[in-house]
PAFI-342993 format. One record per residue (C-alpha): residue number from 1; residue in one letter; chain; z, y, x. Coordinates in steps of 0.5 Angstrom, whole numbers, plus 500, padded with zeros to 3 digits. Layout:
N
NODE, nr, rest, kette, z, y, x
NODE, NUM, A, A, Z, Y, X
...
***
This chain:
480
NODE, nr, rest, kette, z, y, x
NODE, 1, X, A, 553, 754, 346
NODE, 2, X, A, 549, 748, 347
NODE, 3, X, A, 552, 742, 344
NODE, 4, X, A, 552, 735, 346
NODE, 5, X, A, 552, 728, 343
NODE, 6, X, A, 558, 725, 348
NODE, 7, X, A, 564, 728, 350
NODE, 8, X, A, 566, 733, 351
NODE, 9, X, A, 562, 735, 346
NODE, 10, X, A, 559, 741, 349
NODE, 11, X, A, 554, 741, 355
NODE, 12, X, A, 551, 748, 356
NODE, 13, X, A, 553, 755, 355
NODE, 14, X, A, 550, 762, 357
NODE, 15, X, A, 550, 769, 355
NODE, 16, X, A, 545, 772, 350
NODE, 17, X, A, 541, 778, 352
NODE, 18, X, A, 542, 784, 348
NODE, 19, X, A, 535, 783, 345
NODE, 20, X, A, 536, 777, 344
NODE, 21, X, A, 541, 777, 341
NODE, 22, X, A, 539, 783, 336
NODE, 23, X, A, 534, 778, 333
NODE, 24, X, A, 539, 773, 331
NODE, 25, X, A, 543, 773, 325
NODE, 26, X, A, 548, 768, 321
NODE, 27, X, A, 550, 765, 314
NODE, 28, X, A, 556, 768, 312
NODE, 29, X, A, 560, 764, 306
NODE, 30, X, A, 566, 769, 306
NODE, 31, X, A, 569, 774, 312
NODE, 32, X, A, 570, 769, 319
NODE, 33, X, A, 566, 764, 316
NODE, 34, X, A, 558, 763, 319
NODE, 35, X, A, 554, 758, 321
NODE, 36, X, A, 550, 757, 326
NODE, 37, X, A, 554, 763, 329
NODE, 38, X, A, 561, 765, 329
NODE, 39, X, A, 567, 768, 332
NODE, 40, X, A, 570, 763, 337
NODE, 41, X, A, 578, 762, 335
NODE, 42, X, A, 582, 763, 343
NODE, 43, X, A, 586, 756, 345
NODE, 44, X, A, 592, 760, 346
NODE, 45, X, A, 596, 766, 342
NODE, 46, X, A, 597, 770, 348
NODE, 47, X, A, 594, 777, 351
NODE, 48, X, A, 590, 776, 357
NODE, 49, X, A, 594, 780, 361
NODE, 50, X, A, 600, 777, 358
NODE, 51, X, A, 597, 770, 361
NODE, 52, X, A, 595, 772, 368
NODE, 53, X, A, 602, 775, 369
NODE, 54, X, A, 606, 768, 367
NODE, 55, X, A, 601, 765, 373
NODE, 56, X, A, 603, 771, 378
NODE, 57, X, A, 611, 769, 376
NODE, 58, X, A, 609, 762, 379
NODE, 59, X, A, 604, 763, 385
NODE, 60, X, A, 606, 770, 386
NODE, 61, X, A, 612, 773, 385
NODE, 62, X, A, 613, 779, 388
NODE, 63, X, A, 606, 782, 385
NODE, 64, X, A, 609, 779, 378
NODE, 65, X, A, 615, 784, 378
NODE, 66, X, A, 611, 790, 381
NODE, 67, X, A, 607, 789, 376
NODE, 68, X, A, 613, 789, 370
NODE, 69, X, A, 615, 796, 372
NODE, 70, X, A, 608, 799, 371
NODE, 71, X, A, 604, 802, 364
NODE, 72, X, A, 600, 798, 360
NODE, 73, X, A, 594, 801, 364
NODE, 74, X, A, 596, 801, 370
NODE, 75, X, A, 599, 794, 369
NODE, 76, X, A, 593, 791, 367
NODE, 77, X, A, 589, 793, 373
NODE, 78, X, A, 594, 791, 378
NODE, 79, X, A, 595, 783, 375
NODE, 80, X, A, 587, 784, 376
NODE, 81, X, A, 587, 787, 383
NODE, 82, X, A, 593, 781, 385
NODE, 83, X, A, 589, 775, 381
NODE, 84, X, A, 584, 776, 385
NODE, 85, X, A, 588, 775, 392
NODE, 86, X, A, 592, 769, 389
NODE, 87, X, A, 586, 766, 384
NODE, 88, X, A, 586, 758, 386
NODE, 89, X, A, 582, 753, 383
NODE, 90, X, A, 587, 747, 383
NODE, 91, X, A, 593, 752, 380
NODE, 92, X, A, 590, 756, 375
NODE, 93, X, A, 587, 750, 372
NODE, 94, X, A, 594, 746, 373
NODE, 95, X, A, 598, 753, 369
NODE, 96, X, A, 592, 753, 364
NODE, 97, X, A, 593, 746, 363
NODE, 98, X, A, 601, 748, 362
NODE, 99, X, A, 600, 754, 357
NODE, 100, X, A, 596, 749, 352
NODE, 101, X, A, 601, 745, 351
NODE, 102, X, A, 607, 749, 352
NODE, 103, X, A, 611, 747, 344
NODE, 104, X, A, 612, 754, 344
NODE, 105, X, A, 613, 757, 337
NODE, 106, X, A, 607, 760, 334
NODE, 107, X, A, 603, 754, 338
NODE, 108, X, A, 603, 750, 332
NODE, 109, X, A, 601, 755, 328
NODE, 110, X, A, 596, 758, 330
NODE, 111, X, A, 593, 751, 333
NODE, 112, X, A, 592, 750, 325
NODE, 113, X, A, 589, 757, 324
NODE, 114, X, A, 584, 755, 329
NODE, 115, X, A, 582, 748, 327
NODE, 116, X, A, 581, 751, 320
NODE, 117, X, A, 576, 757, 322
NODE, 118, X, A, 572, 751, 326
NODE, 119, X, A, 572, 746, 321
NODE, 120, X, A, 570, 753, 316
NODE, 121, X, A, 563, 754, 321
NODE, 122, X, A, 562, 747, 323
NODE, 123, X, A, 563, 743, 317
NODE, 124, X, A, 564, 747, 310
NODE, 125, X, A, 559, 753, 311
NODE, 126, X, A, 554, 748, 315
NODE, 127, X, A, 554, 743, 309
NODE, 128, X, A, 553, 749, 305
NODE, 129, X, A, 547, 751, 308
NODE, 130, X, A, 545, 745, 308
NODE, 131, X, A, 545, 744, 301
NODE, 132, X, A, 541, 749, 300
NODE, 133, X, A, 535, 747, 306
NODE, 134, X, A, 535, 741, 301
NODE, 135, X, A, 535, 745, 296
NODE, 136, X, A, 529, 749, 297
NODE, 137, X, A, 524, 744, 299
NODE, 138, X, A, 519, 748, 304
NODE, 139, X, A, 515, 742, 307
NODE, 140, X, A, 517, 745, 313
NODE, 141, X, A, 523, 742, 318
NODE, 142, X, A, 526, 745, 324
NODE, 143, X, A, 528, 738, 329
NODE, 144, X, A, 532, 742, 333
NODE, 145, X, A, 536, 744, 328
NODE, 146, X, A, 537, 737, 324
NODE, 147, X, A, 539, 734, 330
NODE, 148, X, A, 545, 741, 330
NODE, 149, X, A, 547, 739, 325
NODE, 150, X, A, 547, 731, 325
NODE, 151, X, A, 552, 732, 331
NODE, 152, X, A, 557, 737, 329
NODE, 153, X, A, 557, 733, 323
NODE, 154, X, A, 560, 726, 328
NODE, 155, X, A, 564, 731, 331
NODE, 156, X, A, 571, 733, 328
NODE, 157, X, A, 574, 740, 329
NODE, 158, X, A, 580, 738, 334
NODE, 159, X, A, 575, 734, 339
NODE, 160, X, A, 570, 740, 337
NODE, 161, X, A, 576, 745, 341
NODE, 162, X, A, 580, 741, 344
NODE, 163, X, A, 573, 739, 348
NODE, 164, X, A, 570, 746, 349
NODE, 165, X, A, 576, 747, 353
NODE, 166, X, A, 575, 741, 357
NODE, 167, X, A, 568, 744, 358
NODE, 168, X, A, 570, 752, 360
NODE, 169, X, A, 577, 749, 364
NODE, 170, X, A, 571, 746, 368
NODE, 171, X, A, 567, 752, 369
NODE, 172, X, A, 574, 756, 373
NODE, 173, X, A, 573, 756, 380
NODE, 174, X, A, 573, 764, 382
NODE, 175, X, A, 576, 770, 378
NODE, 176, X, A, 570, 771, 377
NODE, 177, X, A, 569, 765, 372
NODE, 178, X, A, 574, 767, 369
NODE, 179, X, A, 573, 774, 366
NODE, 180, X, A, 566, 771, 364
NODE, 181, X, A, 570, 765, 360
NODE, 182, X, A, 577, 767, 359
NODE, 183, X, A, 576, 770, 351
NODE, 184, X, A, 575, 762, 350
NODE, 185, X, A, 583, 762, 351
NODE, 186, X, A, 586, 768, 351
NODE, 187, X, A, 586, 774, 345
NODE, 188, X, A, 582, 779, 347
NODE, 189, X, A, 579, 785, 343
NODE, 190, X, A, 572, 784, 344
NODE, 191, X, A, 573, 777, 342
NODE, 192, X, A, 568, 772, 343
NODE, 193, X, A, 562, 770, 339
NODE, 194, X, A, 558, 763, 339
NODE, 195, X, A, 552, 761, 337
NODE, 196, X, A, 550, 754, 337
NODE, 197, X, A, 544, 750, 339
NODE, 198, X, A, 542, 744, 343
NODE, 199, X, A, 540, 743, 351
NODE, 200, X, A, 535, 737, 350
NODE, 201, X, A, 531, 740, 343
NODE, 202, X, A, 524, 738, 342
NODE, 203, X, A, 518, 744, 345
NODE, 204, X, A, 514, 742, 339
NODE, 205, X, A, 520, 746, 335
NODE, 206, X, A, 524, 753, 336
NODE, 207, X, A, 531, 753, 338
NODE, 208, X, A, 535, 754, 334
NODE, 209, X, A, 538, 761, 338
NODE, 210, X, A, 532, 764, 337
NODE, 211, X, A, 529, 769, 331
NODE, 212, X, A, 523, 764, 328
NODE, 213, X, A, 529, 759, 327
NODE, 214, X, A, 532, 765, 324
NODE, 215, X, A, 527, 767, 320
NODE, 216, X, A, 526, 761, 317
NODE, 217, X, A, 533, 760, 314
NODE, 218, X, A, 533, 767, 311
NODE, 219, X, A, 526, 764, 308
NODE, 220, X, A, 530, 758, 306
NODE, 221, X, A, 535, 763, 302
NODE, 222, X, A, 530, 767, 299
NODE, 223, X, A, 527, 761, 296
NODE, 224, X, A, 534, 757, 294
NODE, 225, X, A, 536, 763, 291
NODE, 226, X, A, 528, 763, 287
NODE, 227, X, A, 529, 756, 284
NODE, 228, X, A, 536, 756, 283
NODE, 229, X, A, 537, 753, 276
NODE, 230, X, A, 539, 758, 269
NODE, 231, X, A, 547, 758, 268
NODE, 232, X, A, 552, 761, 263
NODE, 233, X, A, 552, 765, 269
NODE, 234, X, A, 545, 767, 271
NODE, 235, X, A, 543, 769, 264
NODE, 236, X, A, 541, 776, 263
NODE, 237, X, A, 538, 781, 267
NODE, 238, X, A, 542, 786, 273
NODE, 239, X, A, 543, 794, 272
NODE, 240, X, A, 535, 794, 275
NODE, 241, X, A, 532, 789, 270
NODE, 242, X, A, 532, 783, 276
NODE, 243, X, A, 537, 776, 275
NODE, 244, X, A, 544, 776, 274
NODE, 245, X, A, 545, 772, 279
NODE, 246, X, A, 550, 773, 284
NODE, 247, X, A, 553, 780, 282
NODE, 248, X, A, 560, 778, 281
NODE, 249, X, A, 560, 776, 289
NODE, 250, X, A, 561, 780, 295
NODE, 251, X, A, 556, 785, 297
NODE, 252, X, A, 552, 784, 304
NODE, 253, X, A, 554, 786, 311
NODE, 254, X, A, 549, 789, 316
NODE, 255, X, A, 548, 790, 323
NODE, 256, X, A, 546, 797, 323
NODE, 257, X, A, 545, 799, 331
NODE, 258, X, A, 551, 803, 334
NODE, 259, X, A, 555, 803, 328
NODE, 260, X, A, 556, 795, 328
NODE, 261, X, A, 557, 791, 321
NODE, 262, X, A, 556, 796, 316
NODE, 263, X, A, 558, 792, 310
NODE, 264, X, A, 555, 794, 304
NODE, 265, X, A, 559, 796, 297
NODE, 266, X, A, 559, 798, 290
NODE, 267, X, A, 563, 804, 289
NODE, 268, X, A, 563, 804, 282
NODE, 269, X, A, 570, 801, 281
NODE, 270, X, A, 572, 809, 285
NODE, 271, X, A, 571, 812, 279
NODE, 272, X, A, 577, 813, 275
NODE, 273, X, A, 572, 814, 268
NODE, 274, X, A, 569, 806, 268
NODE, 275, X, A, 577, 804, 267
NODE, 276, X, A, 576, 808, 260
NODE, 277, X, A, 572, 802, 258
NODE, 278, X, A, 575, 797, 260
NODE, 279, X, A, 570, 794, 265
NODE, 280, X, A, 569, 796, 272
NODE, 281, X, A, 565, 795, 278
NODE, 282, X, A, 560, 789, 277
NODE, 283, X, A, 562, 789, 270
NODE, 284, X, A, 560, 796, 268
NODE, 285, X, A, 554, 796, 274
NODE, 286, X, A, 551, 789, 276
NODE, 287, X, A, 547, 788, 282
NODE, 288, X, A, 544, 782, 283
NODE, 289, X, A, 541, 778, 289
NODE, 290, X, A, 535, 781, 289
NODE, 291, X, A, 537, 788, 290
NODE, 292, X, A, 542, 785, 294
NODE, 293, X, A, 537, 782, 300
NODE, 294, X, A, 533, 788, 298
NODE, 295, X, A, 538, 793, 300
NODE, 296, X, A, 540, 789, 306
NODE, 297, X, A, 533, 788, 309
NODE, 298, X, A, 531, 795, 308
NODE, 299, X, A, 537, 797, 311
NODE, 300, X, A, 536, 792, 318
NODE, 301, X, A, 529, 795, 318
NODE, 302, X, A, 531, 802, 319
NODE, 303, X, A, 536, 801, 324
NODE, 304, X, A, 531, 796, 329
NODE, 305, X, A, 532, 798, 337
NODE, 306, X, A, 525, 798, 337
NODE, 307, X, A, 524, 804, 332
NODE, 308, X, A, 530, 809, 335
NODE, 309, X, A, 527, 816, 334
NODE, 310, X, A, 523, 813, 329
NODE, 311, X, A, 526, 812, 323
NODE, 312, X, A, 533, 813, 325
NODE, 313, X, A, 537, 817, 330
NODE, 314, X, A, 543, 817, 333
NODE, 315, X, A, 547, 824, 331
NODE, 316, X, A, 554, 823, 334
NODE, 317, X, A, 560, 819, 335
NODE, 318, X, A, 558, 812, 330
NODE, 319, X, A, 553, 817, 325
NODE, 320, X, A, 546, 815, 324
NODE, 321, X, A, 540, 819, 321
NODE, 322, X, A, 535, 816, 318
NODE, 323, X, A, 529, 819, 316
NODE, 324, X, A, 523, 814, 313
NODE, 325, X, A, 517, 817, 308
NODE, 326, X, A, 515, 813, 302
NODE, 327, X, A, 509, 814, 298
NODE, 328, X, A, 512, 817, 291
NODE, 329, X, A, 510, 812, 284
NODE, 330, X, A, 506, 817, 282
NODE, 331, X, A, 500, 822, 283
NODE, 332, X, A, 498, 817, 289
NODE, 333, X, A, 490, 817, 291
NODE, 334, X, A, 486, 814, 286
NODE, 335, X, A, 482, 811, 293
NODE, 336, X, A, 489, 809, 296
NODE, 337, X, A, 490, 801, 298
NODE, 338, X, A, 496, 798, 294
NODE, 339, X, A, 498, 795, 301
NODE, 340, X, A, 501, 801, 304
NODE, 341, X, A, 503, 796, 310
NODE, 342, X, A, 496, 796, 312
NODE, 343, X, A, 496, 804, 313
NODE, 344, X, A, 503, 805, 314
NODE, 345, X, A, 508, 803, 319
NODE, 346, X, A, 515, 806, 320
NODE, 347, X, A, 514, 805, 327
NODE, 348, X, A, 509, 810, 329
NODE, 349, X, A, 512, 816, 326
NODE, 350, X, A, 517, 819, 330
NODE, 351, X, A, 520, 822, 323
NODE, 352, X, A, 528, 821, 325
NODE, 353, X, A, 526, 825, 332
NODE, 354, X, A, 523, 830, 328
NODE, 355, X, A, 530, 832, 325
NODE, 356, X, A, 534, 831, 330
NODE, 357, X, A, 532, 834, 338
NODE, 358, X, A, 526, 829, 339
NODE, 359, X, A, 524, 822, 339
NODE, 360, X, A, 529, 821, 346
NODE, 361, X, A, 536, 824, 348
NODE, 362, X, A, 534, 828, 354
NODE, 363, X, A, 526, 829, 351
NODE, 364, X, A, 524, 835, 351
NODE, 365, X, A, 518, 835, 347
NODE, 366, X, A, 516, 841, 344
NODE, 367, X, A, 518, 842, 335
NODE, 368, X, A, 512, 845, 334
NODE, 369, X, A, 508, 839, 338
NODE, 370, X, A, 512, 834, 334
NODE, 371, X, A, 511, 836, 328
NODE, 372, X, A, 504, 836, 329
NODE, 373, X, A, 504, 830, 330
NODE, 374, X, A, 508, 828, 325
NODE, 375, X, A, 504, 831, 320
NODE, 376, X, A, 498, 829, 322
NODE, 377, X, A, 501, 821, 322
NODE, 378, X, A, 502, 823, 314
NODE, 379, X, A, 496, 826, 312
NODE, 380, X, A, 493, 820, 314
NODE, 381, X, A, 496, 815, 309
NODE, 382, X, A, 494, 821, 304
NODE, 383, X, A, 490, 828, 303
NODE, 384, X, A, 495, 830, 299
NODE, 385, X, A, 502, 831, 303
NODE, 386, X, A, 505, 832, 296
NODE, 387, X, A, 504, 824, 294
NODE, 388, X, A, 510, 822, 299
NODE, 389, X, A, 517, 824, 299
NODE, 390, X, A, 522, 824, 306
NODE, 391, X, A, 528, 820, 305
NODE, 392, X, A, 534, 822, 309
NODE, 393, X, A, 540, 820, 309
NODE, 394, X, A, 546, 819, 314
NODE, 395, X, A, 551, 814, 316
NODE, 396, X, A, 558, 815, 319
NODE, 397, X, A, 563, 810, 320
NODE, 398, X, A, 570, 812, 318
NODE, 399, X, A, 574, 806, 322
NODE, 400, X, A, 572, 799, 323
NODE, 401, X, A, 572, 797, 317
NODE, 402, X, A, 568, 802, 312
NODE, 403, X, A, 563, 807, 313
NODE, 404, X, A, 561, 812, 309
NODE, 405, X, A, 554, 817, 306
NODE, 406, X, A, 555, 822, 310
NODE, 407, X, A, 549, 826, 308
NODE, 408, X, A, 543, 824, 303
NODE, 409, X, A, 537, 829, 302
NODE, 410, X, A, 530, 828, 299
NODE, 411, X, A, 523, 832, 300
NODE, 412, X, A, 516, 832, 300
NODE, 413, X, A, 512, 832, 306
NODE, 414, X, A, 508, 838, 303
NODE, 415, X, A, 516, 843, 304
NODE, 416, X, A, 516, 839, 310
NODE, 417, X, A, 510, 842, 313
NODE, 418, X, A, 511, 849, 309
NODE, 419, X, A, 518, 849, 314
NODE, 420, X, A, 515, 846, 320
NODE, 421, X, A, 510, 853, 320
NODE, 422, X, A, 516, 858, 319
NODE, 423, X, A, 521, 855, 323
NODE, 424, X, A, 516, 854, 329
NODE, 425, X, A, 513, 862, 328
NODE, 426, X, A, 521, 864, 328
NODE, 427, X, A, 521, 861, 335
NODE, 428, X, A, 516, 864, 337
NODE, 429, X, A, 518, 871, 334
NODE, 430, X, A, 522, 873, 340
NODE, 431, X, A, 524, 878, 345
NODE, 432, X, A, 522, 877, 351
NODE, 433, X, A, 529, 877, 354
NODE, 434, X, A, 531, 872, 350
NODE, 435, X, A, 525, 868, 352
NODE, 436, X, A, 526, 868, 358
NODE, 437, X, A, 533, 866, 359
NODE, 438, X, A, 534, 863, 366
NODE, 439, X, A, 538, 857, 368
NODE, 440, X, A, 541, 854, 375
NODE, 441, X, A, 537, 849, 379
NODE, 442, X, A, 537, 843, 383
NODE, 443, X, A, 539, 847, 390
NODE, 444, X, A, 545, 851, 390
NODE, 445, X, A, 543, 859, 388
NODE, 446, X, A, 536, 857, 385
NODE, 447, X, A, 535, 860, 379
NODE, 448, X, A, 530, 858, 374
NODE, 449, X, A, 528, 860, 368
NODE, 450, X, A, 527, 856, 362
NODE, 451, X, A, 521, 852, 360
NODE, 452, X, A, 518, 856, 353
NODE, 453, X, A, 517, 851, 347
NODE, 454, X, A, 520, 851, 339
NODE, 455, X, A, 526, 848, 340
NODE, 456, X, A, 529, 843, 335
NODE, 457, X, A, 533, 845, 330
NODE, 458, X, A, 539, 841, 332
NODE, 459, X, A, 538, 844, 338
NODE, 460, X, A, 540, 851, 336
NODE, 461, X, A, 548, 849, 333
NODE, 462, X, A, 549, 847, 339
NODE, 463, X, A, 547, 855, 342
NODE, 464, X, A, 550, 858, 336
NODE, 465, X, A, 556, 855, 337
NODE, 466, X, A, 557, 858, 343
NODE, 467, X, A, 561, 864, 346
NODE, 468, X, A, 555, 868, 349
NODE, 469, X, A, 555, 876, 353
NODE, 470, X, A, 550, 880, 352
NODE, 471, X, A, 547, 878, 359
NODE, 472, X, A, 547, 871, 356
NODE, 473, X, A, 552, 867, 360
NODE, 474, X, A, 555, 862, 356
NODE, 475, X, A, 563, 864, 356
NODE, 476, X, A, 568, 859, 357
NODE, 477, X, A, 574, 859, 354
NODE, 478, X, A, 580, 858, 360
NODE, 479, X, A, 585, 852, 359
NODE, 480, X, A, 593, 855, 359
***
């Protein structure tokens, strides 16, 4: 959403690509509360199909009766198919009108509530930031993001939304128009997020929606964090000999790929002992900042789209793998570069694949081709496969809000290697019969037989948990 210097405030608006937008990130103060990206508060407290209905009383009598008689589901696609039949420019933008300022009793309520959240995002938590960009003194400067900042700063919440909906009310003149723009005034349960910029900003700078812009605030909250002054409260060190600072806030969120914002938590509070002590949580084990960005800078690393069956695989519903080699402290090549990001990048070792079923959901590839592959790709790091350790771990999300370590292993590259050799000579060590298990074709009777390769070790739950006849035809349990 660009913003503009004149009523109504807002000149521009357009939908993120999905690379894009995976590049982009937000300061967060607290939950809801970000900066230059937030969650857009609906103009009205009411469903979208609740809202569409109230307009077909009006201008479409009969389909509104029809449709209270139906199910949710059924009641939302015939509201659409009918809206679609009556839609017209100068009556929905008069209804639109109508419903903002209807006195009903929650509208006051949940004005405040939506003028709160902009005036959290477009003043507090940009203030804040600001400070800190103050505060650092890189001897760099974005224009385009200065000149954000100075028009939101004239700009006061209630002109801010009331002028968002003068500009998106403008915008609706088709049905089509209004399913792209109707999260901004009704409640939906994909919600709509903004991430503000400018229309006219300077070519020599990058826009503010974009991943340098990014990059350089997170570099801003890495040196703030750097030159922030000692206090009561940054004295002494954190549970990994780092400063304390910050061990008392919340922890992080990340996003994390298929799993969405993965929020990152001390658990330690869960174990009933630490209250036998007295202290619990930060108190008994205390992460500061450091570790902190540490740990969600690794964690967003892994789960880049770019190194899909690389460092991370999907395994199921909403459960990531991952799987990354790291160089052990100790025992390492005396001619080894301490630079191991010179010789070693995540992306080129399909480690994820190798674990799951291949590098991509339909690859086909061969286990023992890919794990030749892999280990070639380590021995280059170091001629003894013993000097670097396979971390594993994987990800399940229990509900929105929590997500769990689903498993956790670690072993070196050397068993690795070991495995890989007995489990390729065991899918080689087969009868015939078996090797030659025969499969149906494209055309109808066409018979075929499966191709011959080392299949994944994933692959083979997937047939054992299967019930088979001796003639090997998978039986299918019949429904009563």
């Amino acid at each position: 959403m660009c913003v503009s210097a004149a009523e109504p405030f807002v000149d521009g608006v357009g939908l993120i690509p999905p690379e894009h937008a995976a590049v982009l990130r937000k300061y967060e103060e607290s939950n809801g509360f970000s900066f230059p990206g937030f969650n857009f508060p609906p103009y009205l407290h009411m469903s979208k199909v609740d809202f569409e209905q109230g307009y077909l009383a009006i201008y479409d009598r009969s389909a509104a009766e029809a449709a209270g008689g139906l199910d949710d589901k059924k009641r939302a696609r015939f509201i659409c198919n009918s809206l679609k039949k009556c839609f017209d420019r100068g009556n929905f933008a008069d209804y639109l009108l109508r419903a903002a300022q209807e006195d009903a009793p929650d509208a006051a309520v949940n004005r405040a509530k939506a003028l709160n959240k902009i005036e959290m995002c477009i003043k507090n938590t940009a203030s804040n930031l600001g400070e800190k960009i103050k505060a650092a003194a890189l001897g760099n400067d974005n224009q385009n993001y200065r000149t954000l900042c100075e028009r939101l700063e004239k700009i006061s919440p209630e002109q801010f939304f009331d002028g968002c909906f003068e500009y998106f009310s403008s915008l609706l003149d088709s049905y089509e128009s209004w399913e792209r723009y109707c999260r901004f005034f009704v409640q939906s349960g994909a919600g709509v997020t903004v991430f503000l910029d400018i229309k006219d900003y300077d070519d020599n700078y990058k826009s503010v929606a974009h991943g340098d812009t990014v990059k350089w605030i997170n570099s801003v909250l890495l040196r703030a964090n750097e030159t922030r002054g000692g206090g009561d409260e940054t004295d002494g060190e954190d549970a990994y000999g780092n400063p304390l600072c910050g061990c008392d806030a919340k922890m992080p969120s990340v996003r994390v790929g298929p799993l969405g914002d993965v929020i990152l938590r001390s658990m330690v509070k869960e174990a009933p002992c630490q209250f036998r002590y007295g202290v619990a949580d930060y108190e008994s084990f205390p992460v500061g900042d450091v570790i902190r960005r540490s740990a969600k800078l690794a964690l967003e690393t892994l789960a880049q789209e770019q190194f899909r069956g690389k460092t991370w695989k999907l395994m199921g519903e909403k459960e990531l793998l991952f799987a990354y080699p790291v160089m052990l402290t100790g025992d390492i090549e005396s001619d080894c570069s301490d630079d191991m990001e010179d010789i070693f990048n995540l992306g080129d070792i399909p480690m994820a694949g190798l674990l799951t079923n291949g590098t991509e959901a339909e690859d086909k590839a061969d286990f023992t081709a890919l794990a030749g592959q892999v280990i070639a790709a380590l021995s280059g790091i170091s001629r003894r496969l013993s000097t670097i350790e396979i971390k594993i771990f994987a990800l399940k999300k229990m509900d929105k809000a929590r997500t769990k370590v689903s498993y956790y292993t670690n072993f070196t590259v050397d068993y690795l290697y070991q495995c890989a050799q007995e489990w390729s000579e065991g899918c080689r060590n087969l009868p015939d019969n078996l090797r030659r298990i025969k499969r149906w074709g494209a055309a109808k009777g066409e018979i075929m037989e499966t191709e011959r390769r080392s299949i994944f070790p994933r692959e083979l739950y997937t047939f054992a948990n299967k019930v088979w006849r001796m003639d090997v035809v998978e039986i299918v349990p019949q429904k009563r």
